[in-house]
C-alpha positions in Angstrom: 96.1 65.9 164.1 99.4 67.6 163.1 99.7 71.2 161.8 99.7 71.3 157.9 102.1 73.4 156.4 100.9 75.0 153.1 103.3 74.6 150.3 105.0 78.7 150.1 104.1 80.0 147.2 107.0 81.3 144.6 107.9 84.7 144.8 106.8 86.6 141.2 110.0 87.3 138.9 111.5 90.8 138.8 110.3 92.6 135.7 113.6 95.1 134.7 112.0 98.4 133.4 113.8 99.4 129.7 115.3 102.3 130.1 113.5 105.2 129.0 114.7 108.9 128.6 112.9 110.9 131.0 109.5 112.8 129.8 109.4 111.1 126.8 106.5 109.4 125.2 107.3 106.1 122.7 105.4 108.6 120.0 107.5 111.2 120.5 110.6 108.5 120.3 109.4 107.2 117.3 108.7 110.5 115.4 112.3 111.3 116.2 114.0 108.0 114.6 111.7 108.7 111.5 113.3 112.3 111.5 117.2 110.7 111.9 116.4 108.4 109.3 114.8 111.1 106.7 117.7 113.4 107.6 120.0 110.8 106.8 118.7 109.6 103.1 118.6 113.0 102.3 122.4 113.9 103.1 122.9 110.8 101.0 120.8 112.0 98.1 122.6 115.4 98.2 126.0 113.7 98.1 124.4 111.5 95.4 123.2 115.2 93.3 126.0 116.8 93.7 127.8 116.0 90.4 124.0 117.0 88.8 124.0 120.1 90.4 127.9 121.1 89.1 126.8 120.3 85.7 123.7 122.2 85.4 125.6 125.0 87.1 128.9 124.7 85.3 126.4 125.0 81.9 125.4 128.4 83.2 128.7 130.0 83.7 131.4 131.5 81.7 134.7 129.5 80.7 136.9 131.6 83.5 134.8 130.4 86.0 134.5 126.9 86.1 137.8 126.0 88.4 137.1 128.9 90.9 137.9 127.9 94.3 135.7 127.6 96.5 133.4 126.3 94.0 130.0 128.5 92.8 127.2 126.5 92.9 125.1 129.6 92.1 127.2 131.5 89.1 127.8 134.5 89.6 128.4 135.7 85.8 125.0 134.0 84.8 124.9 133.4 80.7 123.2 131.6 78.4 125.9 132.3 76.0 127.0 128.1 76.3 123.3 127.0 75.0 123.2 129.6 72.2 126.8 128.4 71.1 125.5 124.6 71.5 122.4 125.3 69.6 124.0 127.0 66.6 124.8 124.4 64.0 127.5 123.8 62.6 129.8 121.3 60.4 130.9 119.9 63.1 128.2 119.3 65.4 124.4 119.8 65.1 122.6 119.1 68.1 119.1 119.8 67.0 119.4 117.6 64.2 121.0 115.0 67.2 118.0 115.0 69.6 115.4 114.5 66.2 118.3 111.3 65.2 118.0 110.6 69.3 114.5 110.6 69.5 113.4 108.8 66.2 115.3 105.8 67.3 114.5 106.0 70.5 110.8 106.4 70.2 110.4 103.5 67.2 112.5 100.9 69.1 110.6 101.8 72.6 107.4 101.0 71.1 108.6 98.3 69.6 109.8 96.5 72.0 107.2 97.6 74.3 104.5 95.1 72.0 106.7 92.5 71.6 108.2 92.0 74.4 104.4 92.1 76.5 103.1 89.9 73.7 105.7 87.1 74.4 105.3 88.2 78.4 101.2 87.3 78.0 102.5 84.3 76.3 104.6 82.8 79.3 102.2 83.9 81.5 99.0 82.6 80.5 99.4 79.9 77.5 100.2 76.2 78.3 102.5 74.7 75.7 104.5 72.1 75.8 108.1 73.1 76.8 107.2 76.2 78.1 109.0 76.4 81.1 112.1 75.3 79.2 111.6 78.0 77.0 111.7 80.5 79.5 114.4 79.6 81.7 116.6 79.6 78.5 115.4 83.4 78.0 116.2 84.1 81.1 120.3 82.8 80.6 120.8 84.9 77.7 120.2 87.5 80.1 123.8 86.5 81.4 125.9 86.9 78.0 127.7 90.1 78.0 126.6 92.3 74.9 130.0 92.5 73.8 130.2 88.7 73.4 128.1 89.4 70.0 129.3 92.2 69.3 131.6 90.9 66.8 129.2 88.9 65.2 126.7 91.5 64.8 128.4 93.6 63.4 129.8 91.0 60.4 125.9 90.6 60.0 124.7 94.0 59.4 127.8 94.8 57.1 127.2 91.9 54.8 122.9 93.1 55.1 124.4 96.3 54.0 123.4 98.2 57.2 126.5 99.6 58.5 126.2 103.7 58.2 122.4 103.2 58.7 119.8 103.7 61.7 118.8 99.9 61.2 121.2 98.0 63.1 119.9 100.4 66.0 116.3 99.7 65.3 115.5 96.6 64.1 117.0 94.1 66.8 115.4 96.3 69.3 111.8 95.7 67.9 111.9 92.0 68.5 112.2 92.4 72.4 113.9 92.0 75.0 114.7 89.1 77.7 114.4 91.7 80.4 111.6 93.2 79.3 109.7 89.7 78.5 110.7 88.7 82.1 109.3 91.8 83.8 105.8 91.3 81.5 105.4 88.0 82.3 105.9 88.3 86.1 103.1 91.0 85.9 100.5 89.3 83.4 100.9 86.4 86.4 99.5 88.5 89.3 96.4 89.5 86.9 93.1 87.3 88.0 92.5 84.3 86.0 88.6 84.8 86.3 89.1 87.5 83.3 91.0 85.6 80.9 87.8 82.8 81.7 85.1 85.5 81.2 86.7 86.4 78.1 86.7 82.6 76.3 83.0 82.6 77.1 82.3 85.5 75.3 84.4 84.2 72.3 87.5 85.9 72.5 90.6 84.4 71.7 94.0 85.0 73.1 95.1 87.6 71.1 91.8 89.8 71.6 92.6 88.7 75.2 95.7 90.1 75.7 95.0 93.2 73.3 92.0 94.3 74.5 91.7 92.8 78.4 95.4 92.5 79.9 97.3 95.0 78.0 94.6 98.3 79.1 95.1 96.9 82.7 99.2 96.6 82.1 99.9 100.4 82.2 102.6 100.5 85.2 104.3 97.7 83.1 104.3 99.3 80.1 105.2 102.9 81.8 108.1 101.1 83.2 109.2 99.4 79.7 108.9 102.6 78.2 111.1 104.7 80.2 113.7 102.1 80.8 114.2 101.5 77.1 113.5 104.9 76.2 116.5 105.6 78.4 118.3 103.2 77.3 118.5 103.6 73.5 118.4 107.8 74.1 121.9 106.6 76.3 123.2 104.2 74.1 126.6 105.3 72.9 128.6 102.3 72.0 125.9 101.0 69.4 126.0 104.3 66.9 129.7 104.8 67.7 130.1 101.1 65.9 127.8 101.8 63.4 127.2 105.7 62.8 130.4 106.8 63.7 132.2 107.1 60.3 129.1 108.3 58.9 128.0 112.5 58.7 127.8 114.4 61.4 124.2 115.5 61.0 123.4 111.8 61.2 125.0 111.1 64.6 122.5 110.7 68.2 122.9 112.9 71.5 125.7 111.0 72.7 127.5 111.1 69.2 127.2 114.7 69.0 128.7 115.1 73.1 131.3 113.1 72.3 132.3 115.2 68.9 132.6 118.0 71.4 135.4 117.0 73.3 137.8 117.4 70.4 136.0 120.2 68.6 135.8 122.5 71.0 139.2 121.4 72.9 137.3 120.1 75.9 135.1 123.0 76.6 133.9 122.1 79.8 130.8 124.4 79.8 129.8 123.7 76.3 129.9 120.0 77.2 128.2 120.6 80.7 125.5 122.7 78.8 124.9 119.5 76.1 124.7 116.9 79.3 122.3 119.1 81.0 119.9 119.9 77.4 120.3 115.6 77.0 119.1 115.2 80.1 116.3 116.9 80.4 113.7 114.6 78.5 114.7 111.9 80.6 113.7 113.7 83.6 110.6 114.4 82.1 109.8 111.6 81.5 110.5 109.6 84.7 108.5 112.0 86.0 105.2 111.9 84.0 105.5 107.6 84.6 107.5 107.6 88.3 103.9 106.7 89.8 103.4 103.6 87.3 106.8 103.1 87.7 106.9 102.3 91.1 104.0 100.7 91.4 105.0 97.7 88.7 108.6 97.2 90.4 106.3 96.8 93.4 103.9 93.8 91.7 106.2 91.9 89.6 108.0 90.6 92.6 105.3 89.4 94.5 104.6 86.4 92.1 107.1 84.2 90.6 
């Protein structure tokens, strides 16, 4: 018998090692990206504060000061002199009586459009009618018109209504809802469990009871979130009392309104202006903060179900 040659067997491949800096663990290589990546959002959310921090620091100093170069971020001829001039009414501008105008319209068409706008969200979301889907999908293109494509046409309505001077052309479009807010409301009332809205009809509720007193207690990071964005929104809105406010009385004019006025009654006063931005802007960081929790967590849901 011949010699048998066993078959060779193949060499194993080479493995090339990653290269790795010396005497460091992945932990500690991963702890330091986290720390490049913190250090690098928060250089961009300085740059991103800076104008906020000017203004709230301009509002503290004294007119001579403003242009000093290098610039003083911390004044150093501290005064309160700008708010007590802001805050002292006059004929011109009164900007107590602004943030009560501000806040009445603000706080009536935020509710508003708060039940509204949920009630026709619940509706999308849970009620099969014919056409629904149609519906919708038409709600969501009027989303696409620019605003000022009716402005013109609004504004012909509410002078022949007899609005024009008055707080209702602000208010009462506002309380029927909004296509934004109806989208974000429906997209949440879909991630809810059917098995409660079932439950419910067993026990003889019926849909209104449904979405009242079952879906809209469990709602509140969508109803945080409509909240502060139209609350913001309608404390911002400049354009809608200039059209319709702005030949009226001064003591009838909103926060933005009453900044504007001071531009050409105080000759550009850029710390009395800086001092009215920063006293305007104050409830709206209140507020995001008393809601940012439910705010984030309902930008969170409404995208995971469509």
């Amino acid at each position: 018998m011949g010699t048998e040659t066993l078959p060779q067997q193949a060499a194993p491949p080479t493995v090339t090692a990653r290269p790795t800096i010396p005497g460091m663990s992945k932990t500690t290589r991963s702890l330091i990206g986290k720390a490049l990546s913190y250090a690098l959002l928060i250089f961009f959310a300085l740059v991103m504060l800076l104008p906020f921090f000017w203004m709230v620091s301009t509002s503290f100093k004294p007119e001579r000061d403003v242009f000093v170069m290098p610039p003083e971020w911390i004044p150093a001829n501290f005064t309160l002199e700008n708010f007590e001039t802001l805050l002292r009414p006059t004929q011109q501008v009164n900007l107590p009586r602004a943030f009560l105008n501000s806040f009445f319209v603000a706080m009536i068409t935020t509710v508003g459009e708060v039940f509204t706008s949920t009630l026709a969200g619940f509706a999308f979301a849970r009620l099969r009618f014919p056409g629904r889907q149609s519906f919708f999908i038409l709600l969501l293109i009027t989303m696409m018109i620019p605003g000022v494509v009716t402005m013109v046409p609004s504004f012909i309505l509410f002078r022949i209504l007899g609005w024009v001077g008055t707080y209702l052309p602000l208010i009462i479009p506002v309380l029927l809802g909004s296509a934004f807010a109806v989208f974000l409301s429906r997209q949440y009332f879909s991630t809810l469990p059917a098995e409660l809205e079932e439950a419910a009809k067993i026990d003889g509720a019926n849909m209104f009871q449904i979405y009242w007193s079952i879906f809209l207690p469990l709602s509140k990071p969508i109803i945080a979130t409509l909240f502060v964005l139209g609350f913001i929104a309608r404390w911002n809105d400049y354009l809608g009392p200039l059209i319709y406010l702005g030949a009226g009385r001064p003591e009838e004019f909103t926060i933005p309104l009453a900044l504007a006025s001071l531009q050409s009654f105080y000759t550009l006063k850029w710390t009395i202006l800086m001092a009215g931005s920063t006293l305007a802007l104050l409830p709206i960081v209140v507020l995001f903060f008393l809601f940012q929790r439910y705010f984030v967590e309902s930008i969170a849901i409404t995208g995971i179900k469509g």
